[in-house]
VOKEKE-458303 format. One record per residue (C-alpha): residue number from 1; residue in one letter; x negated, y, z. Coordinates in nm, 3 decimals, decimal comma. Last residue first. Example, Ala and Ser with C-alpha at 12.3 -4.5 7.8 and 13.67 -1.06 7.14 Angstrom:
{2 S {-1,367 -0,106 0,714}}
{1 A {-1,230 -0,450 0,780}}
! end
This chain:
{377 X {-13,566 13,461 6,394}}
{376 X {-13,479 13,493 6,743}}
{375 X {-13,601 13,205 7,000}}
{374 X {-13,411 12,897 7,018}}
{373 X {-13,591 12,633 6,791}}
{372 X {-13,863 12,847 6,624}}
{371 X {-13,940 12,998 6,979}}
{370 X {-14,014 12,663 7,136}}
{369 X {-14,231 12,496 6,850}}
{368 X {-14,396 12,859 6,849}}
{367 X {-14,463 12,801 7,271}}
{366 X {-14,583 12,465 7,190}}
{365 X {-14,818 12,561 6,943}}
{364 X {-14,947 12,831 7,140}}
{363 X {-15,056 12,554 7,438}}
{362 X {-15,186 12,293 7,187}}
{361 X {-15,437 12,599 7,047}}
{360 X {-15,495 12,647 7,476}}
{359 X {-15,605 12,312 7,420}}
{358 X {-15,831 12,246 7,141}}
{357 X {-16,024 12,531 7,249}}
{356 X {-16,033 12,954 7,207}}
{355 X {-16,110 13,128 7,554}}
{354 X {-15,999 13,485 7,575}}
{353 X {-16,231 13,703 7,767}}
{352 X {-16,390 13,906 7,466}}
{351 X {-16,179 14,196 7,414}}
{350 X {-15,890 13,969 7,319}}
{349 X {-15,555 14,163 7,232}}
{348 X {-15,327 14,111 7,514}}
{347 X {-15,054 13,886 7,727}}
{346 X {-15,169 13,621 7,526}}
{345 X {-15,500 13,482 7,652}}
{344 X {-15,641 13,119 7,622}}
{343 X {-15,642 13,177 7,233}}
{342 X {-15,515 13,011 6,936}}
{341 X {-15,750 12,921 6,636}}
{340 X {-15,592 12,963 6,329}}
{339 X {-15,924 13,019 6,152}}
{338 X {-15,856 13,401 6,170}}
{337 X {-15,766 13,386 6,503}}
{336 X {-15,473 13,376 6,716}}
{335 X {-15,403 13,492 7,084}}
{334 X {-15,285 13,894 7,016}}
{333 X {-14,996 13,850 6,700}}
{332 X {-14,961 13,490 6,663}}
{331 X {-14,947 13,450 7,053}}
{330 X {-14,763 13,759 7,143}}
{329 X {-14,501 13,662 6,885}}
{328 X {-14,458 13,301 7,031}}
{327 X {-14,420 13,488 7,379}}
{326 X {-14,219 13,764 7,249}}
{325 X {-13,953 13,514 7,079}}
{324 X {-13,934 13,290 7,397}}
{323 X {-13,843 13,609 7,600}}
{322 X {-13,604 13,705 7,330}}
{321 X {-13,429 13,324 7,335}}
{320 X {-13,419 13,342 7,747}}
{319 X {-13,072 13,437 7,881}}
{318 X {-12,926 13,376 7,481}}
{317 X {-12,998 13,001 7,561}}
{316 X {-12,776 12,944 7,874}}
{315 X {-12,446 12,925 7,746}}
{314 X {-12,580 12,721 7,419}}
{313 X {-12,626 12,411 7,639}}
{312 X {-12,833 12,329 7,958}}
{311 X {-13,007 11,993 7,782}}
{310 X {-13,166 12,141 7,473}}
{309 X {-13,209 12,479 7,687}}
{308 X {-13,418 12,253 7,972}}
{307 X {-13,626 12,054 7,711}}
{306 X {-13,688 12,424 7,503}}
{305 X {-13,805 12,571 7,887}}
{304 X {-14,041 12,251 7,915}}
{303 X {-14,243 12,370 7,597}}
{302 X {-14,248 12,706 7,740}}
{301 X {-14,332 12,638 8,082}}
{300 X {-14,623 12,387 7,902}}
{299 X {-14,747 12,583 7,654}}
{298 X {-14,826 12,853 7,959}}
{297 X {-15,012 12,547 8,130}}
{296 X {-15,269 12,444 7,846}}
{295 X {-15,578 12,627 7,932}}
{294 X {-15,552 12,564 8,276}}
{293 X {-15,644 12,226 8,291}}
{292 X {-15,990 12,288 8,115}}
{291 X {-16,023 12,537 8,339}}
{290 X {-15,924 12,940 8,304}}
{289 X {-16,196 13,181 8,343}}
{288 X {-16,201 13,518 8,546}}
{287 X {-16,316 13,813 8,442}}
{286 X {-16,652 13,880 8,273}}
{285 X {-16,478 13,942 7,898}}
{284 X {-16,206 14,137 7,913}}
{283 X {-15,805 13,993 7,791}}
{282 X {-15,808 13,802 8,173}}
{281 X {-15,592 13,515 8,186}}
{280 X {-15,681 13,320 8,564}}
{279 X {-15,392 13,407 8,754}}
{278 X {-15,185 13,248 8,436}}
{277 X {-15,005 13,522 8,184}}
{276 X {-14,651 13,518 8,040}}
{275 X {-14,595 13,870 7,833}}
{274 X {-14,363 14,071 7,953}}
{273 X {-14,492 14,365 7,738}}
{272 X {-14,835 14,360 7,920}}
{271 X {-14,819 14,110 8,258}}
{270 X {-14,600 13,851 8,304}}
{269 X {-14,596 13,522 8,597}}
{268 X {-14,369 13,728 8,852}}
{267 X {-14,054 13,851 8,690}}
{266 X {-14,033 13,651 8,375}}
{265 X {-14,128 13,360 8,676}}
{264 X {-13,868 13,418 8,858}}
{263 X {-13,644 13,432 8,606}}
{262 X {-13,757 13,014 8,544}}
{261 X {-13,749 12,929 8,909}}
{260 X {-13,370 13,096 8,995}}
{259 X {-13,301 12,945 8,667}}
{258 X {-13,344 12,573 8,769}}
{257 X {-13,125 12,618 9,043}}
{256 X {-12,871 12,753 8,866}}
{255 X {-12,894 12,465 8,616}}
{254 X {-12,845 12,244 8,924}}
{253 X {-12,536 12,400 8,957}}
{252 X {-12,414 12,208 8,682}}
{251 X {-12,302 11,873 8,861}}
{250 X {-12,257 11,653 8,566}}
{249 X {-12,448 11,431 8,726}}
{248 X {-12,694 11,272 8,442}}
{247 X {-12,634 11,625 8,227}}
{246 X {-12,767 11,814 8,530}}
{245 X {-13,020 11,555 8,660}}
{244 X {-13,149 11,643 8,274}}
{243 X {-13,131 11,989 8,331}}
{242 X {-13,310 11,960 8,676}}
{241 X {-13,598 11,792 8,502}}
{240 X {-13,640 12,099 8,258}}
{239 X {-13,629 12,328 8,490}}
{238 X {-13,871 12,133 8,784}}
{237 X {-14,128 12,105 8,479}}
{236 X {-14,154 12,494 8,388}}
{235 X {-14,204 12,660 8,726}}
{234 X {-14,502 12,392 8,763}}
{233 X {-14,622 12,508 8,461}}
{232 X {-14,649 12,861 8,512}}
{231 X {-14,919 12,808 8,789}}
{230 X {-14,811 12,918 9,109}}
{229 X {-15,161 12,933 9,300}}
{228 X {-15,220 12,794 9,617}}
{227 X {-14,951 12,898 9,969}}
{226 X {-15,005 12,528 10,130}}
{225 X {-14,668 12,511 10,182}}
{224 X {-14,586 12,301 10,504}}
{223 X {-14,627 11,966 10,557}}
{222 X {-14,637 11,993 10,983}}
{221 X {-14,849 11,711 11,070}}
{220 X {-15,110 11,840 10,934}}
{219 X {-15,352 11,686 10,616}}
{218 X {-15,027 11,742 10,396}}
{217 X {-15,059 12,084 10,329}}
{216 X {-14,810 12,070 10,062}}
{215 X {-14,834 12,155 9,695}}
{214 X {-14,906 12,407 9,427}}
{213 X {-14,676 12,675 9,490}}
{212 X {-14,336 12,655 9,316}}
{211 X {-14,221 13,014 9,259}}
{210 X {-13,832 13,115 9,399}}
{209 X {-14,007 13,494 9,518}}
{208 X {-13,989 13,326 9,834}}
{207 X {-14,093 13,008 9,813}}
{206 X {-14,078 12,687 9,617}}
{205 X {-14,311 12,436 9,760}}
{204 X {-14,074 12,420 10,119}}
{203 X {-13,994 12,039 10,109}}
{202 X {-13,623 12,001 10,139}}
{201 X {-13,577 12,140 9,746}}
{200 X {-13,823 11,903 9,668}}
{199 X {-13,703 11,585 9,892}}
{198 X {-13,347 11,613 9,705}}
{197 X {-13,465 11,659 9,378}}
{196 X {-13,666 11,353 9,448}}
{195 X {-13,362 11,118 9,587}}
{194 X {-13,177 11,252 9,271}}
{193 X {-13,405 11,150 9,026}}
{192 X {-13,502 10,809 9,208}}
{191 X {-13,091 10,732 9,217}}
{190 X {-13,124 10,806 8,885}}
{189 X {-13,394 10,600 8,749}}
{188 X {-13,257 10,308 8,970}}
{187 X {-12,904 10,319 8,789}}
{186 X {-13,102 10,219 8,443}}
{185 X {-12,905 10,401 8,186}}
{184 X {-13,226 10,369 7,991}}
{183 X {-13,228 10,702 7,758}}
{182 X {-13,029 10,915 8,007}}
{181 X {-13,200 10,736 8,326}}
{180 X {-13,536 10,786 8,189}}
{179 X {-13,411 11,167 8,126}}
{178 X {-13,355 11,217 8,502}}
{177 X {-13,640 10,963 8,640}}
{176 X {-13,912 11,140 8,468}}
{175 X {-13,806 11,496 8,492}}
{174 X {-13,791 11,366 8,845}}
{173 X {-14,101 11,219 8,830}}
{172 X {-14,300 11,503 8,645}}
{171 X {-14,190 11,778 8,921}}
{170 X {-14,310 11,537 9,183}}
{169 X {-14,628 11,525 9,041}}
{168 X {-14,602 11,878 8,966}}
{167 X {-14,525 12,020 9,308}}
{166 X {-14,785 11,843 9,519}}
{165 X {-14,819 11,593 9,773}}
{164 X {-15,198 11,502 9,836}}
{163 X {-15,465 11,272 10,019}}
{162 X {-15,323 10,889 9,908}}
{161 X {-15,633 10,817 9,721}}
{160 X {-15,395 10,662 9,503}}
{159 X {-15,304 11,022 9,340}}
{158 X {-15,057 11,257 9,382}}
{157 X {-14,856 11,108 9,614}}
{156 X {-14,484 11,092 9,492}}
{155 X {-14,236 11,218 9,747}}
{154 X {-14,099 11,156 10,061}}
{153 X {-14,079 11,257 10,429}}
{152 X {-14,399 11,461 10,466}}
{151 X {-14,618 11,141 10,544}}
{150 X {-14,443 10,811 10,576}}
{149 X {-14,190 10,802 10,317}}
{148 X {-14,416 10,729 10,018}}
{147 X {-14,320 10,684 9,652}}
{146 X {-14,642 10,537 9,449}}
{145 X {-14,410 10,235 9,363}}
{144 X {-14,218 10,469 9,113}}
{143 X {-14,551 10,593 8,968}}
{142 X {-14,685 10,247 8,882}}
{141 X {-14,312 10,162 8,721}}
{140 X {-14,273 10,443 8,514}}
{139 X {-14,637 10,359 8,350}}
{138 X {-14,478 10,017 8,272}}
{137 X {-14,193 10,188 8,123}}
{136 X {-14,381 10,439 7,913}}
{135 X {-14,564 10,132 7,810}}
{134 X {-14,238 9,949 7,678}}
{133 X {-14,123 10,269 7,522}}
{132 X {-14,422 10,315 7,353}}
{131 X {-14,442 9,928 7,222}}
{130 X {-14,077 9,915 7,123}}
{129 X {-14,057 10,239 6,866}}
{128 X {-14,053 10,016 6,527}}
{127 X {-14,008 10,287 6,237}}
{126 X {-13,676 10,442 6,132}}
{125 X {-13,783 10,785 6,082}}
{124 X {-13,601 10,928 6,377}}
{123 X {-13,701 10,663 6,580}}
{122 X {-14,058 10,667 6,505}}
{121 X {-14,065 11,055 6,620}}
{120 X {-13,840 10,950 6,960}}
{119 X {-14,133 10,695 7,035}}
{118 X {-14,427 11,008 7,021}}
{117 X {-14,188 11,209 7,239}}
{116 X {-14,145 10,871 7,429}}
{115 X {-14,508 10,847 7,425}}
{114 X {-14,599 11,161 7,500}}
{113 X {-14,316 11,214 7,826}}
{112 X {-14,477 10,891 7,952}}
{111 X {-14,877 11,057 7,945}}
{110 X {-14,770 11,317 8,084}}
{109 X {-14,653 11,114 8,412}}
{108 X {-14,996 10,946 8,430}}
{107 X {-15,152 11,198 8,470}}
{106 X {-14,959 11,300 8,718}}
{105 X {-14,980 10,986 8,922}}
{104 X {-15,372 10,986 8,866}}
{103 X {-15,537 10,672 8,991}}
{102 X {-15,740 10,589 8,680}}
{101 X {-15,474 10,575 8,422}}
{100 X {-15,705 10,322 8,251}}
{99 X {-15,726 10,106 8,571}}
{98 X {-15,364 10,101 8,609}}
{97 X {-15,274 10,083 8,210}}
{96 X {-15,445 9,769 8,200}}
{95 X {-15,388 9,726 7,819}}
{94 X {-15,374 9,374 7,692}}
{93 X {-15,041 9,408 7,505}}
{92 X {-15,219 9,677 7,267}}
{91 X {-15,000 9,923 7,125}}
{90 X {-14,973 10,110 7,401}}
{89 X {-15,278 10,146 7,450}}
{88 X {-15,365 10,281 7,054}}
{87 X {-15,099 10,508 7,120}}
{86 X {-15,262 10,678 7,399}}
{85 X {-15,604 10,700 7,230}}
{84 X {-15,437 10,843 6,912}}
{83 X {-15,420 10,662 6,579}}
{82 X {-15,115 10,541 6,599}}
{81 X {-14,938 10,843 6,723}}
{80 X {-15,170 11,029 6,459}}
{79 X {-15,023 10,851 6,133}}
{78 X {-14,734 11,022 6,095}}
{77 X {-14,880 11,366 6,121}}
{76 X {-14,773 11,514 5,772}}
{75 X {-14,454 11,362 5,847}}
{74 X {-14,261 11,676 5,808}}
{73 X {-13,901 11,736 5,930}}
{72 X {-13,958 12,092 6,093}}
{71 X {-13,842 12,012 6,424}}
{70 X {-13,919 11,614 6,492}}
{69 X {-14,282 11,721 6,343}}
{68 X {-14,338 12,004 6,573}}
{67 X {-14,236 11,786 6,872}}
{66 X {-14,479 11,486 6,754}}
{65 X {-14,781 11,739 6,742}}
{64 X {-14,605 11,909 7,066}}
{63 X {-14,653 11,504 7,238}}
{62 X {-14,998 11,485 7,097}}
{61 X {-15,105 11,755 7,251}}
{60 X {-14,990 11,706 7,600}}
{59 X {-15,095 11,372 7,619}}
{58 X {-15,437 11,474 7,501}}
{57 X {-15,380 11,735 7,823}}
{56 X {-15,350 11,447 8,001}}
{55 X {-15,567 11,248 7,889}}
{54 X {-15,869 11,524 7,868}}
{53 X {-15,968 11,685 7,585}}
{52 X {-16,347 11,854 7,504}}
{51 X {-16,248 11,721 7,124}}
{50 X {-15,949 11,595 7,127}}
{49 X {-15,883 11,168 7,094}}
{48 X {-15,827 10,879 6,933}}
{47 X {-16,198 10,762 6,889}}
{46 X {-16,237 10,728 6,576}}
{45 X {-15,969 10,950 6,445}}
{44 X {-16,086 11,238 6,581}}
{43 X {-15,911 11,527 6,642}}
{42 X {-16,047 11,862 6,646}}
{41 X {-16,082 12,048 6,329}}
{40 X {-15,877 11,888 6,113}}
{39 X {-15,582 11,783 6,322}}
{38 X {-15,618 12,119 6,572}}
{37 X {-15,643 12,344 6,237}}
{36 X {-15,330 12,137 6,071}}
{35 X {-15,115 12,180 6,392}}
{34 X {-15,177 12,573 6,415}}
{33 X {-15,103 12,636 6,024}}
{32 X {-14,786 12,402 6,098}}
{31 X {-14,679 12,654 6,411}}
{30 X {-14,665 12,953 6,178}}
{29 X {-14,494 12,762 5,903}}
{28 X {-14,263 12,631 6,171}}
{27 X {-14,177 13,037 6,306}}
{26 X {-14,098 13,103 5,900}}
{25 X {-13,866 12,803 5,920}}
{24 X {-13,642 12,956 6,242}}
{23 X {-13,476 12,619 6,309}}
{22 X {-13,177 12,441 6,153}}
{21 X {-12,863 12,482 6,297}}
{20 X {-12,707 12,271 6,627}}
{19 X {-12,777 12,550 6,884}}
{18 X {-12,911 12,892 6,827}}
{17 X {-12,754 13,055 6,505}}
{16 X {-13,026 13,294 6,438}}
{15 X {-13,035 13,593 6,667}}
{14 X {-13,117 13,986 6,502}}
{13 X {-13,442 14,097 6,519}}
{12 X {-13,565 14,314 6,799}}
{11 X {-13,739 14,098 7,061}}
{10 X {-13,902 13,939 6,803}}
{9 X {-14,004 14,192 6,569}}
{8 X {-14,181 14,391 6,917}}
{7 X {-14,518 14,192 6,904}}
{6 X {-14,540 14,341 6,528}}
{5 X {-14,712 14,622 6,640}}
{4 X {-14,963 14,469 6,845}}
{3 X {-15,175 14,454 6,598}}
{2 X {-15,270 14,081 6,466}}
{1 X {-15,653 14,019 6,564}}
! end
């Protein structure tokens, strides 16, 4: 393990040119060693998919693959979006992307942001992009008509079982709605974007300490907070949609909104040297264990706090670039192994409780995609 030493270079070094100049190369090479151990290790080419993965965090994965590549200019992975499960569907007219999706309204929203990542990545090499970004607007659709009125005033169910309003659902369709809108100029996307901003910040999920709880109780009449975990993803999500609802508007005090989620959770969601940790991160072995969800959420806030900077302007980046620099230090330095292997646990050196899979490797590589691009160098 790296000593934790070197955790303080990136808090101390002097700031790269943030926005508009090319990003922090030795940070890429760092991320690249990642990306090639999760290609060759874990993804098969068969079958399109990660070993032990789910769709969603698949989704996930292939979406900071396609990330990595758009920053550092390699097409080492050009083939993968093809290849993958997810691209395979879209490529094929026939796909029942309903019955594949298999009820999941989140799930399914992860999957859109991966295939126009995955579409952006042909773009910028000047290959035919029209069958993601036709199934990312199918998949659009069978979210949008998931909208419900009738119980807690609004919002995206969950699932089709109908049995649960949540933060990241909701989170994922107006990130959804916000940038569809910006690519699409489709008036419905935004009128969906705001109508959802509007029902979260009515609905109570963000509470005192400006963390998004997990959802609603729904099952009473009253919709309250049900009080469940604040993962660090669902503080990541809402900032990164309500930067693009920001650029849509033009009204910028969404940003501030965004912000009073993302310091809260530097305040709340660290532990160590302000190092983000999950509820379920333990550094000693016999403590609790993250999911296979779980795994991949701190990737995720940092991942989605790079979508809100690229969208909030150079203003806001030198508010977060030496918390993104620590994070990507603390996983190189405490969550990586000698096979390049990252860890479920970054906040300190593993003593046996970190978890090493396919997915909390996607989760470091999206926090050193993040630091390379607006973290200090």
């Amino acid at each position: 393990m790296r000593s934790w030493v070197f955790l303080l270079s990136a808090v101390t070094c002097v700031y790269a040119t943030l926005v508009g100049a090319s990003q922090c190369q030795a940070t890429l090479n760092i991320a690249v060693g990642v990306a090639n151990r999760l290609q060759s290790e874990y993804f098969s080419a068969a079958n399109g998919q990660y070993t032990g993965g789910s769709l969603w965090t698949d989704a996930n994965t292939l979406e900071d693959l396609h990330n990595l590549m758009l920053a550092s200019g390699t097409n080492q992975y050009s083939a993968v979006a093809d290849q993958s499960f997810i691209g395979r569907s879209a490529l094929n007219p026939n796909t029942n992307w309903a019955s594949l999706l298999g009820g999941s309204n989140d799930d399914a929203g992860w999957v859109v942001l991966s295939l126009w990542k995955m579409a952006d990545y042909k773009a910028n090499r000047g290959l035919s992009n029209t069958a993601y970004l036709n199934a990312a607007g199918t998949i659009y659709d069978i979210i949008s008509g998931q909208w419900d009125n009738d119980t807690c005033g609004g919002g995206v169910w969950w699932s089709t079982a109908h049995t649960y309003k949540n933060a990241i659902t909701n989170e994922l369709f107006l990130l959804l709605s916000a940038q569809g809108y910006l690519r699409n100029r489709n008036p419905t996307y935004l009128a969906n974007a705001q109508k959802t901003w509007a029902w979260i910040s009515a609905s109570g999920m963000r509470n005192s300490q400006g963390l998004f709880n997990d959802g609603l109780d729904s099952s009473t009449s009253t919709c309250k907070n049900n009080g469940q975990t604040t993962w660090t993803y669902n503080q990541g999500v809402i900032a990164s949609g309500l930067a693009a609802l920001s650029v849509a508007t033009g009204d910028s005090s969404l940003l501030d909104q965004a912000e009073i989620t993302l310091d809260a959770t530097i305040q709340h969601l660290t532990a160590g040297t302000n190092i983000l940790k999950e509820s379920c991160d333990d550094a000693l072995s016999g403590g609790p264990v993250c999911n296979q969800d779980q795994q991949i959420f701190k990737g995720i806030w940092t991942k989605h706090l790079q979508y809100y900077l690229d969208m909030a302007g150079l203003a806001r980046v030198g508010k977060y670039s030496a918390f993104l620099g620590s994070q990507e230090s603390a996983v190189f330095h405490f969550g990586t192994n000698a096979n390049d292997d990252v860890g479920s646990v970054w906040y300190a050196p593993n003593q046996g409780g970190s978890i090493f899979t396919p997915k909390t490797s996607a989760s470091g590589l999206a926090a050193h995609v993040a630091a390379a691009k607006y973290g200090p160098c």
